[in-house]
C-alpha positions, -999 to +999 in steps of 0.1 A: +078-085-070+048-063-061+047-030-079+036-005-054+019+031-061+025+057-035+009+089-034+028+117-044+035+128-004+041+097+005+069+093-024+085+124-018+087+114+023+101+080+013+125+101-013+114+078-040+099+085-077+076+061-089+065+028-086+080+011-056+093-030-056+086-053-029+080-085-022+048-099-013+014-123-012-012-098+008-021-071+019-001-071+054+034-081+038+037-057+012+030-031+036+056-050+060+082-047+030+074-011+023+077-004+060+113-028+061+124-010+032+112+028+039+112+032+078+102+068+075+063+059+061+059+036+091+026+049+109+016+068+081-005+042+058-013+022+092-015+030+128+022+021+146+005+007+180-027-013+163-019-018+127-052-007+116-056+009+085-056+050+088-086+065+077-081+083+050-060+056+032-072+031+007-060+001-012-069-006-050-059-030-074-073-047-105-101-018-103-112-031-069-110-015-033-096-038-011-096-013+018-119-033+037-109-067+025-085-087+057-052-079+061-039-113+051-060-122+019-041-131-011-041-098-034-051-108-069-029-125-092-024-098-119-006-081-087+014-110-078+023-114-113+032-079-116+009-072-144-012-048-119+000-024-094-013-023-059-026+016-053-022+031-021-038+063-024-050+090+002-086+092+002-104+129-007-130+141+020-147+172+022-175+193+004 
């Protein structure tokens, strides 16, 4: 099992508290889970129509962004093992 971090507007639309379980190898199926399992977050961590990461979303585990990194690489093992969480966390902007 995955152990997912949501931010704290994303948990309180998915009515959860906490870390999230769901099963998973990369990037693109754990989101598929979350999405399976919590219908209501679909389009808001990716785009309904393209799939595409929004833009002010990003991924992190093991201290790494994986924002960037394909879809469909394997997350890293700490993750899989579920010794790490995968973060999805809503990015800052402004000045």
């Amino acid at each position: 099992m995955i152990r997912v971090v949501l931010p704290a507007h994303l948990r309180a639309l998915a009515g959860v508290d906490g870390e999230v379980e769901v099963e998973g190898t990369t990037i693109a199926t754990v989101l598929d889970a979350l999405e399976d399992r919590f219908p209501v977050l679909c389009g808001t961590i990716r785009d309904r129509r393209t799939g595409r990461r929004r833009a002010f979303v990003r991924f992190y585990a093991c201290a790494e962004d994986l924002s960037h990194e394909p879809v469909d690489a394997p997350l890293p093992g700490p993750v899989v093992a579920g010794a790490e969480p995968f973060l999805v966390v809503g990015a800052m902007a402004g000045g």
